[in-house]
N, C-alpha and C positions, 0 to 999 in steps of 0.2 A: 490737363487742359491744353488747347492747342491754339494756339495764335495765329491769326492770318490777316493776309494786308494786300494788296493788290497795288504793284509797282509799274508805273507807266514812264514810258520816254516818247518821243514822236516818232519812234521807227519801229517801237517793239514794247509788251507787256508782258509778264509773267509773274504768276505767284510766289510769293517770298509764305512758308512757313517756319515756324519754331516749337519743336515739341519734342519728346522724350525720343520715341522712337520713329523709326522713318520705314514705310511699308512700299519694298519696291517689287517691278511690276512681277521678277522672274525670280528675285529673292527677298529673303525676309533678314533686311539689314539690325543691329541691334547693337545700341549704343551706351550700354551699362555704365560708363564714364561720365556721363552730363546728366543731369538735371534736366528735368521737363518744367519745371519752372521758367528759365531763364535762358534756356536753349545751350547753358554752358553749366561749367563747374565753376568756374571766376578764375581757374589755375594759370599758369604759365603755358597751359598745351594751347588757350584758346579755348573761344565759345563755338558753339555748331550752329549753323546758318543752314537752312535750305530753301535749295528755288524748285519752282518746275516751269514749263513751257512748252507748247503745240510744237515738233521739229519733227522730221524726217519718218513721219507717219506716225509716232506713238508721241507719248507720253516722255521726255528731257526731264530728269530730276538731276537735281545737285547739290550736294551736302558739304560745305566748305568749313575748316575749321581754320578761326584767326582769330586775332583779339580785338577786332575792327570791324564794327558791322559797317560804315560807310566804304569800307576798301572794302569788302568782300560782298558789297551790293555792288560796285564797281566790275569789281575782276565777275561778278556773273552775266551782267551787262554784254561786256566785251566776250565771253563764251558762249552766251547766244547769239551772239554776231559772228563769230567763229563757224557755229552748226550752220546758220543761215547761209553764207558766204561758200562755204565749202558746199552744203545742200545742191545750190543752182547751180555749181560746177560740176559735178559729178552724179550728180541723179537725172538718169533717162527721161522723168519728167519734164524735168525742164530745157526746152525746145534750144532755150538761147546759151547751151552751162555744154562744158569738151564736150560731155559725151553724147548728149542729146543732138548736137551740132554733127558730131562723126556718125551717130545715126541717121539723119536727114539725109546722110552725103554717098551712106551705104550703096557700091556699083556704080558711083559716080565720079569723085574725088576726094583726093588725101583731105582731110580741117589739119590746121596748125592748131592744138589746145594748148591750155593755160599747163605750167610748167609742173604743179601739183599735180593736175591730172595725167600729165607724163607720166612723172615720176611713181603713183601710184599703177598705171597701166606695168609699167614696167615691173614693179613689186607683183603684179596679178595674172601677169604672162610668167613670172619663172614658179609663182605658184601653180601656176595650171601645170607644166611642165611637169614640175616635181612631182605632183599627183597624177601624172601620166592621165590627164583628162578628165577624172572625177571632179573636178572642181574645174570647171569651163565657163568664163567669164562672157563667148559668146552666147551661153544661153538663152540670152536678149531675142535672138531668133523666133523664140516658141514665149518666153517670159512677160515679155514688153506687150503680148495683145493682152486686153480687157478680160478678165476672171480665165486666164489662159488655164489655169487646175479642173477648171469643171470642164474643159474638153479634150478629147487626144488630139495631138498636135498633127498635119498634113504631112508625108514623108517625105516632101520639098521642102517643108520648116526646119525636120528631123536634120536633112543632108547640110542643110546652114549651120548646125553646130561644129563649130570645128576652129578652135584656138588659133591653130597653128597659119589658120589663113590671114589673121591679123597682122595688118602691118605699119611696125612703128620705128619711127626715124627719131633714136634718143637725141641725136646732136638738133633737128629742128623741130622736135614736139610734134609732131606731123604723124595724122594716122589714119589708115586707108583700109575701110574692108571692101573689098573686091566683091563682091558681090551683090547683088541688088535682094533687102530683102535681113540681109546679115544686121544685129544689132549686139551692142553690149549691155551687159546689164551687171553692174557692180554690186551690185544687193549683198552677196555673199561675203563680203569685206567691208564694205566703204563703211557702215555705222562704226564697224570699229576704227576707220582708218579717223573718222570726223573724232570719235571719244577720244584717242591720241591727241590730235592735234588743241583739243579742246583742256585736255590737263596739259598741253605745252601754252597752252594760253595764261592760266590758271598759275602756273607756276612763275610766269615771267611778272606776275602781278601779285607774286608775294605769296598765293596761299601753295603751301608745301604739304598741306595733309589733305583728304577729303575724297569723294566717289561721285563721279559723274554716269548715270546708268541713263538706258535709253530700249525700250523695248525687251528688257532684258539681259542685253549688253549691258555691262558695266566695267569699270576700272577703278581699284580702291587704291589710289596713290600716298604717296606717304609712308614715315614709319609706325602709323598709327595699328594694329592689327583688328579688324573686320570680322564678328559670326556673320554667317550667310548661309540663309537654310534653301535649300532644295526644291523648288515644285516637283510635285507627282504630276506625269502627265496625262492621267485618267483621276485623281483623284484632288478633291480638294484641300490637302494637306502635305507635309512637308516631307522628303525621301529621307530628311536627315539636316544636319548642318555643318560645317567645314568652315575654317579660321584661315584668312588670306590677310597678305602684307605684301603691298606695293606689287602688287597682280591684279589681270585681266581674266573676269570670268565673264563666257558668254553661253548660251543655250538657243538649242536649235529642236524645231519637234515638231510634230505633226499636227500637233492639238492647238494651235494659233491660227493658221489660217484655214480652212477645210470646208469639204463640204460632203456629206454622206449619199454616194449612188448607189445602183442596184444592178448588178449586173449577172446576169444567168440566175437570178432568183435569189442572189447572196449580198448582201451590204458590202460596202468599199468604201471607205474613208481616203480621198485624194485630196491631199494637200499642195502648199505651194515649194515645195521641196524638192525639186525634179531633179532625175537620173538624167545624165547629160547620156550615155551609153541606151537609152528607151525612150526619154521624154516624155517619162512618166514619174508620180509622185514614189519617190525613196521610200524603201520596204521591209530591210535589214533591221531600222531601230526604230523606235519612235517618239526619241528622246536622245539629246547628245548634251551632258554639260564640258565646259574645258576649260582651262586654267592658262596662262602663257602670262610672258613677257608684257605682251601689248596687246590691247584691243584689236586690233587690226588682225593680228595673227590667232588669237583668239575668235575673233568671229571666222574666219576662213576657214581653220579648224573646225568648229559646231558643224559648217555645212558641208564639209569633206569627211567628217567622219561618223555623221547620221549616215549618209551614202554608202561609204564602206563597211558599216558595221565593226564590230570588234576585232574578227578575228583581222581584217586586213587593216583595220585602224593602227594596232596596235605596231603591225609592222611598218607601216609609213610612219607611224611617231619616232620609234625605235632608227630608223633612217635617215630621218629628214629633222625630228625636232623633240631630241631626246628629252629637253627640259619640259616642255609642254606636258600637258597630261587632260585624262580624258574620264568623264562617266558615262557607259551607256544604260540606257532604260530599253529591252527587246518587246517585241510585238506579245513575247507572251509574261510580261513584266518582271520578267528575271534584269537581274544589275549585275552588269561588269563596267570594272576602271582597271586603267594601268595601276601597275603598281606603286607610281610616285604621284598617284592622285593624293589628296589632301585629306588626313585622317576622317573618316565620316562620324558624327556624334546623333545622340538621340535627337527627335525632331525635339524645336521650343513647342511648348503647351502652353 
């Protein structure tokens, strides 16, 4: 049986439930420890608490384990305030948040932004770097127009992708793209950089276990350990499932946002995954899961290494982020991972 209750404040709503197991959007989380009765086991580890809420295009869930349901309606509170806060900073939507501001100003002049969105710019420029331009946060070029997937981009659009033209002043927060036209678009990182900051909320408010997931993205903090099964990305069942502790898993794939064209008399599936090197929809995989440290790096992983595929995936892991690790799903549904992906088990039935 599954309990549900609808918690209001005057800034914000979201659902609180309590049940055995929690069904999230990209993984199938599974809580064999707690009772579906009572949302807990009564033990010393704490009872399991879950929210969700409308954020940053999908579906925010969050599954907190304390021994205090009024703190840990509390500490969700303030982590929906967290996604919010961080949202209108850093998402291109929003006109009056850094980056939508540095957009406006695009060929114009430098914005001073808020010291987060620095500090992340700057986490996303040596990212780009490090991947020698497969992961290109100017994107924003071709990204930022309306259903940009269902069309090919203008070779003026194409020529505005280009990282390296961004320019940012770390000592004054201060950031100028030169030319008219040039946007950013953080998509490729920011949910994971928001789920970070969202268990550093989480954490200064007492709960020490628990997974904050968000389209997918998710991070199971704590020493709690996590089953987490797999979506297939043509079918609707599971690739397998894998056991994470105090890890960021996020997925990236073709089968989310899309739409099916016709082209020389042959179907094409384009999605919103673009080849910064075509500017066009990624072709090598059609599915990436990844494991890391952090959400942040995790999500920027899924969408650098859908793009490169395995064979060159595996070499930028190996270079740049030994500890991370990777699964690919290929156009023709064969599966490769690194070797230090996370043991794969049968799917749950």
């Amino acid at each position: 049986m599954i309990t549900q209750r609808l918690l209001k404040n005057k800034k914000n709503s979201f659902m609180k439930y309590v049940s055995g197991i929690v069904l999230i959007t990209f993984v199938l989380a599974v809580f064999p420890a707690f009772s579906a009765a009572g949302g807990g086991d009564g033990n010393s580890q704490g009872s399991r608490f879950s929210y969700a809420d409308i954020a940053m295009g999908t579906i925010v869930r969050l599954t907190l384990i304390h021994d205090d349901e009024r703190e840990a309606d509390n500490a969700a509170k303030l982590a929906f305030s967290t996604i919010r806060d961080w949202q209108q900073d850093v998402d291109h939507r929003f006109r009056e948040g850094s980056v939508g501001r540095v957009n406006e100003a695009a060929g114009n002049m430098p914005v001073v932004v808020s010291d987060r969105a620095a500090r992340l710019l700057e986490r996303a420029l040596d990212f780009c770097l490090k991947s020698a331009g497969v992961f290109d946060i100017s994107i924003g070029a071709i990204s930022t127009r309306p259903e940009y997937f269902r069309t090919e981009p203008a070779p003026e659009q194409r020529k505005l992708v280009d990282f390296t033209k961004i320019e940012l002043n770390s000592e004054t927060n201060s950031v100028f793209l030169p030319e008219k036209g040039m946007a950013l678009d953080l998509g490729g990182l920011a949910k994971g950089s928001i789920i970070d900051a969202v268990v550093s909320t989480l954490k200064k408010q007492g709960i020490q276990s628990g997974i904050v997931e968000g389209g997918g993205d998710f991070y199971c903090f704590g020493p709690r350990t996590w089953r987490c099964g797999l979506q297939h990305p043509r079918k609707d069942e599971l690739l397998g499932v894998i056991e994470v502790q105090n890890r960021a898993i996020c997925g990236s794939g073709d089968y989310r946002q899309f739409v099916i064209t016709e082209e020389g008399g042959k179907k094409k599936r384009k999605h919103h995954i673009l080849d910064p090197a075509t500017g066009d929809s990624a072709r090598k995989s059609i599915s990436v899961t990844t494991v890391a440290a952090t959400a942040e790096l995790a999500d920027a992983l899924a969408t650098t290494l859908l793009i490169m595929g395995p064979e060159e995936g595996r070499i930028f892991l190996d270079e740049n982020y030994p500890d991370a690790s990777a699964l690919w799903v290929l156009p023709d549904l064969t599966v490769q991972k690194t070797a230090n992906f996370p043991p794969i088990r049968r799917p749950v039935r």
